[in-house]
C-alpha positions as CSV (number, residue, x, y, z in Angstrom):
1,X,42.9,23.3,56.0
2,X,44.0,20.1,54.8
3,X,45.8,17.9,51.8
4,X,47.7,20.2,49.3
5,X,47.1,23.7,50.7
6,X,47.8,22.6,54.5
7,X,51.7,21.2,53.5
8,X,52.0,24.3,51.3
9,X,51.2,26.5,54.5
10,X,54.0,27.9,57.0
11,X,54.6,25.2,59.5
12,X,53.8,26.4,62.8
13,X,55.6,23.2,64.0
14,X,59.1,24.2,64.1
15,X,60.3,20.4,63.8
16,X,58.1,20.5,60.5
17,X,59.8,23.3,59.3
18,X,63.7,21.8,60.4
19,X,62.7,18.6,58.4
20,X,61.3,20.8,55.1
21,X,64.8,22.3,55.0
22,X,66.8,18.8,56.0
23,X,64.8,17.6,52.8
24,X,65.9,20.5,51.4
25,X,70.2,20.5,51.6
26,X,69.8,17.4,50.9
27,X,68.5,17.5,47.6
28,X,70.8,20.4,47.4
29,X,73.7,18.3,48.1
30,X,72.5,15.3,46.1
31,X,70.1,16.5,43.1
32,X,69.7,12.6,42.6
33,X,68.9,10.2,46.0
34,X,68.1,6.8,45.7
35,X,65.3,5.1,48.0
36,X,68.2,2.7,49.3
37,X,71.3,2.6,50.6
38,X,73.1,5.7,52.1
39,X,70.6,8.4,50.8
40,X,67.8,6.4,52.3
41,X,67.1,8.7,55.2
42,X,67.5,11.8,53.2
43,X,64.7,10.4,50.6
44,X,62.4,9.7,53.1
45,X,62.2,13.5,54.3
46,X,62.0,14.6,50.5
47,X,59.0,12.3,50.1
48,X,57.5,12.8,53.2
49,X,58.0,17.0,52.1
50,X,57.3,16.3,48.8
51,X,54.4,18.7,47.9
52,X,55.7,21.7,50.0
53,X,59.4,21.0,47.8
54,X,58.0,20.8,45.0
55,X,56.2,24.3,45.7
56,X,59.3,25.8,47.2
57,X,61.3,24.8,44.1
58,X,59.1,25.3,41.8
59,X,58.2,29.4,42.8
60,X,62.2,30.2,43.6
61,X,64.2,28.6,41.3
62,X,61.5,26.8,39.0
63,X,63.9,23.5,38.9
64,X,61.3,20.4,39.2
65,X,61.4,17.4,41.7
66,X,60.6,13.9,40.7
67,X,59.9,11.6,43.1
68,X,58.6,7.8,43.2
69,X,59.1,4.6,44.8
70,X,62.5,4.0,43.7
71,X,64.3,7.9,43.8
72,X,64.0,11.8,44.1
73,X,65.8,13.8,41.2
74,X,65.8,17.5,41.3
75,X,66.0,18.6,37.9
76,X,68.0,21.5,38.0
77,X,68.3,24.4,35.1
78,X,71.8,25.6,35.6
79,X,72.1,29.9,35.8
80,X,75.0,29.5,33.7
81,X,76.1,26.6,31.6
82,X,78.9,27.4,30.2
83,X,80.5,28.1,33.4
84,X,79.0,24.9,35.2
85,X,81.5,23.4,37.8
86,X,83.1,20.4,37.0
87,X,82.3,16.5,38.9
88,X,85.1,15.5,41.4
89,X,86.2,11.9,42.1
90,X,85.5,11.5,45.8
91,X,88.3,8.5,46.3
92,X,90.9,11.0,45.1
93,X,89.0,14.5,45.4
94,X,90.5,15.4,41.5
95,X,88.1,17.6,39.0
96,X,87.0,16.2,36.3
97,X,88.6,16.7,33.0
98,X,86.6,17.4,29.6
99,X,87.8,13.9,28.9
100,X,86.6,12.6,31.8
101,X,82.8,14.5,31.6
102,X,83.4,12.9,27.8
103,X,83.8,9.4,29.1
104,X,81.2,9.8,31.8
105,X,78.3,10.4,29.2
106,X,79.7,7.6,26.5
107,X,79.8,5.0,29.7
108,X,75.7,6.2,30.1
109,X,75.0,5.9,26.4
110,X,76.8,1.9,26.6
111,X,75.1,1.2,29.9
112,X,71.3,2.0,27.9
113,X,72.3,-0.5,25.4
114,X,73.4,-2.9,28.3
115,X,71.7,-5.9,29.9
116,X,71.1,-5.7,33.4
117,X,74.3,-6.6,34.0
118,X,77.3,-5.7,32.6
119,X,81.5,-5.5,33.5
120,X,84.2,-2.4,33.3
121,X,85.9,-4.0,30.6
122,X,82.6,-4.4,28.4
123,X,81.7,-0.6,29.3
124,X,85.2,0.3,27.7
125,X,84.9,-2.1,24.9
126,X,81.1,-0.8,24.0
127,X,83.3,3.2,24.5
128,X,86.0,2.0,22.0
129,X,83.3,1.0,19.7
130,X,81.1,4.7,20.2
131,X,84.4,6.6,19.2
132,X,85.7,4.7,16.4
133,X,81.7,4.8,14.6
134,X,81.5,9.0,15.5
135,X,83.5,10.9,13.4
136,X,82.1,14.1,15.6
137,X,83.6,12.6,18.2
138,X,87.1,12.2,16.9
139,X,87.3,15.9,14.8
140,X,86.8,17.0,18.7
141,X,90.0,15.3,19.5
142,X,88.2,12.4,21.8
143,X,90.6,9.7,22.0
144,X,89.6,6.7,24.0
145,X,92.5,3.8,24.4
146,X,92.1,0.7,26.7
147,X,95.7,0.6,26.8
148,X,96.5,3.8,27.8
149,X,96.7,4.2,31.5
150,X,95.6,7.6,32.0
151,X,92.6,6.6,30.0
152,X,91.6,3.9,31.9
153,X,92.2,6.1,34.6
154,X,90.0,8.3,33.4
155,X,86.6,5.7,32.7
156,X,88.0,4.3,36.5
157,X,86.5,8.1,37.7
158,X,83.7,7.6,35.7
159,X,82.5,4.9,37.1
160,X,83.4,5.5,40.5
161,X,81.1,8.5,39.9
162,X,77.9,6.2,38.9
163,X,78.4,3.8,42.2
164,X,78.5,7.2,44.2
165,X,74.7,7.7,42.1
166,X,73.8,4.4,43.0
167,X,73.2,3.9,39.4
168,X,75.9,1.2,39.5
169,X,75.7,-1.6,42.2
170,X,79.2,-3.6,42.3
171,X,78.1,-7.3,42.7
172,X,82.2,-8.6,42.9
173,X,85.7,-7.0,42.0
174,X,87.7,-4.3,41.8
175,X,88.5,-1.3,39.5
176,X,91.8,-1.5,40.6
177,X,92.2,-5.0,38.1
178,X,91.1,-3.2,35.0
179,X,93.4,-0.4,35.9
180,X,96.5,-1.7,36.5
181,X,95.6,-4.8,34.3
182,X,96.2,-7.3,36.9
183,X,95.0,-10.6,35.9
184,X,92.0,-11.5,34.3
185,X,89.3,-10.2,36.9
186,X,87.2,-7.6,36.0
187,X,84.6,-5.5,38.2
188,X,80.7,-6.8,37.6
189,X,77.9,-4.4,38.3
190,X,74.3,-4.3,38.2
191,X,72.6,-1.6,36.4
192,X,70.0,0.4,38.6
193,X,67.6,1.1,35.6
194,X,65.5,3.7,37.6
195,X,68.1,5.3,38.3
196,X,69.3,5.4,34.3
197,X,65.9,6.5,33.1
198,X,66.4,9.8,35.3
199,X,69.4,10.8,35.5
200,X,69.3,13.1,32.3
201,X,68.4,16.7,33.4
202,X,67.5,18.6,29.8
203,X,65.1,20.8,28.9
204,X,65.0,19.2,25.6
205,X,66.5,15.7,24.6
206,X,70.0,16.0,22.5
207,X,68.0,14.0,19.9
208,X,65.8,16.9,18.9
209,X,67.9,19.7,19.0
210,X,70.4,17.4,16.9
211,X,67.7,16.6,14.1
212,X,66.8,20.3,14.7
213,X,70.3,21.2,13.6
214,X,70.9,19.2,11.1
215,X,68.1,20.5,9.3
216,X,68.9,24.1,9.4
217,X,73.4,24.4,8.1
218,X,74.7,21.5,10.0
219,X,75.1,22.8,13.5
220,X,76.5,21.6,16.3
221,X,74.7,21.5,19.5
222,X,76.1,22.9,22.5
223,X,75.5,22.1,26.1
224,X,73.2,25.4,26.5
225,X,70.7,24.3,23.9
226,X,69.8,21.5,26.1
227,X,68.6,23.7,28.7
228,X,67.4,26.9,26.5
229,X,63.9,28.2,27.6
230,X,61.3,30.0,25.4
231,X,61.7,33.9,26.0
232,X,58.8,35.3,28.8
233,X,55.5,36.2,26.4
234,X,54.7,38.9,29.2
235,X,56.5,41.0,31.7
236,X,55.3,38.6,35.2
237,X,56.7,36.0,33.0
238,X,59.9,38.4,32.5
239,X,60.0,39.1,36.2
240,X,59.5,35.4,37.1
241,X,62.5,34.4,34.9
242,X,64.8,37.2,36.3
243,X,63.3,35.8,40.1
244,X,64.1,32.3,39.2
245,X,67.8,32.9,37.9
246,X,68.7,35.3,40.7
247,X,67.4,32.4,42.9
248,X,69.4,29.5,41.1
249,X,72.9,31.7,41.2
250,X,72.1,32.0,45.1
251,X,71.9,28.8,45.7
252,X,74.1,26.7,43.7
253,X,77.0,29.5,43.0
254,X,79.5,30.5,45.9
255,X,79.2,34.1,44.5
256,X,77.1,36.5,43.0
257,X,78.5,39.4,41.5
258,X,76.4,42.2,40.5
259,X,78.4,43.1,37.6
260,X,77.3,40.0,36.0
261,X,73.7,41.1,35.8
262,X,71.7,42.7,33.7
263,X,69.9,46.5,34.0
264,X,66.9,44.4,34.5
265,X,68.4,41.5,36.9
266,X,70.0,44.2,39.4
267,X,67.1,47.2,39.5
268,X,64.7,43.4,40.5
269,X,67.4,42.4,42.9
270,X,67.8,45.6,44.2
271,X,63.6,45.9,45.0
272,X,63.2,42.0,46.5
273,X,67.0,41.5,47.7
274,X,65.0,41.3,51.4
275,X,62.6,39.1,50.7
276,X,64.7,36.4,48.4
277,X,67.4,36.3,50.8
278,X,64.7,35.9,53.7
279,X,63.1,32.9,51.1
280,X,66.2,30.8,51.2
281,X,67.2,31.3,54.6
282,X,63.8,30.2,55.9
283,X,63.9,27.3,53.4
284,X,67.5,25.8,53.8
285,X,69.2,27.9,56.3
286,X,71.7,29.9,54.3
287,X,72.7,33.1,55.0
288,X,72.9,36.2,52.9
289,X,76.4,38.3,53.0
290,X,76.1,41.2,50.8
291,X,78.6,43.6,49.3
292,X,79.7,45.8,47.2
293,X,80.7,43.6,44.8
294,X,78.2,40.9,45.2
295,X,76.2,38.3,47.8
296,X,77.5,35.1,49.3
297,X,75.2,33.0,50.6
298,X,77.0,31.5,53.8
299,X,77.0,27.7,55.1
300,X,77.6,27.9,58.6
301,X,77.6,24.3,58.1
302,X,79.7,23.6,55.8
303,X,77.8,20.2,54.3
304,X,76.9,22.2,51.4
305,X,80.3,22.9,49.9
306,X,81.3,20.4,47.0
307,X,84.6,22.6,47.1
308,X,86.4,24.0,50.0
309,X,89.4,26.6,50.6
310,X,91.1,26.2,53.3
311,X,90.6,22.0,53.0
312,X,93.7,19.4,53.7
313,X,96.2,17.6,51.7
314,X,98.5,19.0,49.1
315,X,95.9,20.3,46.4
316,X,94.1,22.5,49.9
317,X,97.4,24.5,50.5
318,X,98.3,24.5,47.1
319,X,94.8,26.2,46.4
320,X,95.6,28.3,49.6
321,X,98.9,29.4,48.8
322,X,97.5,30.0,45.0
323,X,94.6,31.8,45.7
324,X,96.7,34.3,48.6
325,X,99.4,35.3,45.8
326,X,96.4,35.8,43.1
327,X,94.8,38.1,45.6
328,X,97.9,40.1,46.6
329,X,97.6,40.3,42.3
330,X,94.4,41.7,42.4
331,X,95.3,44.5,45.4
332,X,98.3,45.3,43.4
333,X,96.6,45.8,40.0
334,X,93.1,45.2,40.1
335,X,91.6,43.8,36.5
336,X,94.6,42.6,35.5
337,X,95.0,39.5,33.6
338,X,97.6,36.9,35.4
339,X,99.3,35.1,32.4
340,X,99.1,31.4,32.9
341,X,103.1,30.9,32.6
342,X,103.1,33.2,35.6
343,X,101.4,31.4,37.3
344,X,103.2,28.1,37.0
345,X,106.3,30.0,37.7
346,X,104.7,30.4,41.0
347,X,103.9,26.6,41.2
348,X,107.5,25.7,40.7
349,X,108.6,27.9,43.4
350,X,106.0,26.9,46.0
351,X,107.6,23.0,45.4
352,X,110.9,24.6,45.6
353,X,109.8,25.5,48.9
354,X,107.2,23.2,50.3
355,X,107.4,20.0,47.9
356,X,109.3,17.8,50.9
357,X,105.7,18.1,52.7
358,X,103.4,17.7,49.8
359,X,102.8,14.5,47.6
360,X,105.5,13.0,45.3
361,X,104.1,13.6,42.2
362,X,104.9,17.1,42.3
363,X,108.5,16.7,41.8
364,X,107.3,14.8,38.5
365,X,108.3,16.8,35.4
366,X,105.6,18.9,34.1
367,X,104.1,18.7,37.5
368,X,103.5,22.2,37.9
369,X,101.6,22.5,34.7
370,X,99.1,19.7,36.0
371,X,99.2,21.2,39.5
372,X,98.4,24.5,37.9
373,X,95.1,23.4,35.7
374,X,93.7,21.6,38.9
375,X,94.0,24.1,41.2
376,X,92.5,26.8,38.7
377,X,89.6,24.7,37.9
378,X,89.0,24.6,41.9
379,X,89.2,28.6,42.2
380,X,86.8,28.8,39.3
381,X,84.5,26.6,41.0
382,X,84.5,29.0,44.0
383,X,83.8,31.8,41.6
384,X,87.5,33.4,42.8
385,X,89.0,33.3,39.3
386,X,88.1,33.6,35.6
387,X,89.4,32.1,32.8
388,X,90.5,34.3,29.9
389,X,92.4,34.0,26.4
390,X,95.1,35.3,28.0
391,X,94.9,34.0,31.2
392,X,93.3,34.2,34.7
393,X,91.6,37.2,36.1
394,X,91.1,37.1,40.1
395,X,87.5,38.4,41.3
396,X,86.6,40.7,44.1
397,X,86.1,37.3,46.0
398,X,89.6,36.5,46.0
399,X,90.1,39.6,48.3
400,X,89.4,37.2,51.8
401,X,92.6,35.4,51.0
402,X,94.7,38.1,50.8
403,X,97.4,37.8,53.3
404,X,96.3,39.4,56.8
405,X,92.9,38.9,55.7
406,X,90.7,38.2,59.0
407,X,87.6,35.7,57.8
């Protein structure tokens, strides 16, 4: 047996097989990994593993793997778009806002139309110039004002997130200067073009489904056109789409609840629940947890959790303490709704009673309204929470925080 079909085949080498699912995580921890610089190792495994991943990942979840000289990008199709978690900044470990996400794609659209070089201030001038020329953009309330701190702020995170890409390289400065507006040095980076070209993951490109809606009543386009897929023709296809979605939820959500599902998802789940869960824990070493309510797949560990509860610092035991009070909520009077004022109620008291340990900002006023959106964005991540009209709902999930709860 030999070229494609022998590094499809089983690998009766067990160090082939640890190195398949090292290439693996990784990929699963960083969708994008550069050739150079701290992924280097990591894409060296995917491209030695190359045609095996791209089997693996194109049966299971049916995402797609580029890879050449310069970078591996999994593609991924998200399993549910509208509830897709948000970036974090790693310097400060805060979510990103809808402003921020905003920024992040306008400071991608002014880096296309850059040289190979270009500066932070010239990014925000080319942002400043975006907004004022959309009138889209400002009827959905984008504002974008160098002179506003928390704005800056906000690019600041932006960018921080395209040097952790390695689609930015900083040649000299410092963020810092264009934040705080200390003298007249600005932060100079080179563009990684290969990087650029990539780093969209669509099914179809905004441009068409734009055109496509402006020549049916003016639509707008929302973030799950861009990833729509064709409905299955036959019923393998059907099967194959239910497979791949199942798959997808498993490995890229902390949770998955069967009451999510539809007839057709859970009676599939329900006849190859053994063999997917075996799939993914041959392939990347996650392990299923079933029940009632739902599967976890467990990280013994750990490196592939973007978000963790218990982790340190003020926003971990704020989460902590948060998510322990929502659970006693939800042992107390299961499916109800927790009004948001409640639970900054809560906040304020917490302070009250562990502010002195915890960072000074949250003696600021309206702190507990800021502490209170963070904090529920995290749960959410986690799949322990969901947003409603009127409020937060805690999920069967939440139970394991619940006080007395042994993990």
């Amino acid at each position: 047996m030999t070229g494609v079909a022998e590094a499809l085949a089983a690998p009766s080498d067990p160090e082939i097989a640890a190195e398949r699912r090292r290439a693996l995580r990784a990929l699963l921890r960083s969708p994008l990994l550069p050739a150079s610089g701290e992924t280097a190792k990591e894409y060296v495994l995917v491209r030695r593993h190359s045609a095996w991943l791209k089997y693996w990942l194109g049966k299971f979840p049916a995402w797609e793997l580029f890879v050449d000289k310069e970078v591996a990008r999994l593609r991924k199709t998200s399993s549910d778009c509208d509830e897709a978690k948000p970036a974090i900044d790693a310097t400060s470990g805060s979510v990103f806002s809808r402003r921020r996400h905003a920024l992040l794609c306008l400071a991608l659209a002014a880096l296309e139309k850059s040289d190979s070089q270009t500066t932070l201030g010239k990014i925000a001038e080319t942002i400043v110039e975006f907004v004022a020329a959309d009138r889209e953009l400002q009827a959905a309330g984008l504002v974008f004002d160098i002179s506003n701190y928390d704005q800056r702020r906000d690019l600041v995170h932006a960018v921080r997130l395209l040097l952790q890409f390695g689609l930015l390289d900083r040649i000299h400065g410092d963020e810092r200067h264009f934040l705080n507006r200390s003298g007249a040095s600005d932060a100079l980076y080179q563009i990684n073009r290969p990087i650029l070209a990539v780093i969209l993951s669509v099914s179809q490109s905004p441009s068409a489904l734009e055109a496509a809606a402006k020549a049916t009543i003016g639509q707008s386009v929302r973030p799950l056109d861009l990833m729509e897929e064709t409905a299955p023709a036959t019923e393998d296809e059907g099967n194959r789409r239910i497979r791949s979605r199942l798959v997808r939820i498993l490995l890229d959500e902390p949770v998955l609840y069967f009451s999510e599902l539809s007839n057709e998802e859970r009676a599939y789940l329900q006849r190859q629940r053994g063999y997917l869960l075996r799939q993914i824990r041959e392939a990347t070493g996650l392990v299923g947890e079933v029940r009632r309510e739902g599967i976890a797949m467990v990280d013994d560990a750990g490196d592939l959790t973007d978000i963790k509860l218990p982790e340190e610092g003020t926003d971990g035991h704020v989460g902590l303490l948060l998510a322990a009070w929502l659970a006693e909520r939800l042992r107390t009077s299961p499916e109800s709704v927790v009004p948001l004022s409640a639970v900054e109620q809560h906040l304020r008291d917490l302070i009250q009673m562990h502010g002195s340990r915890w960072r000074k900002a949250v003696h600021e006023p309206g702190a507990e309204a800021r502490l209170a959106e963070d904090t529920l964005v995290r749960l959410r991540g986690l799949r322990l929470i969901q947003f409603t009209a009127d409020g937060v709902v805690p999920l069967a999930a939440l139970g394991r925080y619940a006080s007395g709860e042994s993990r």
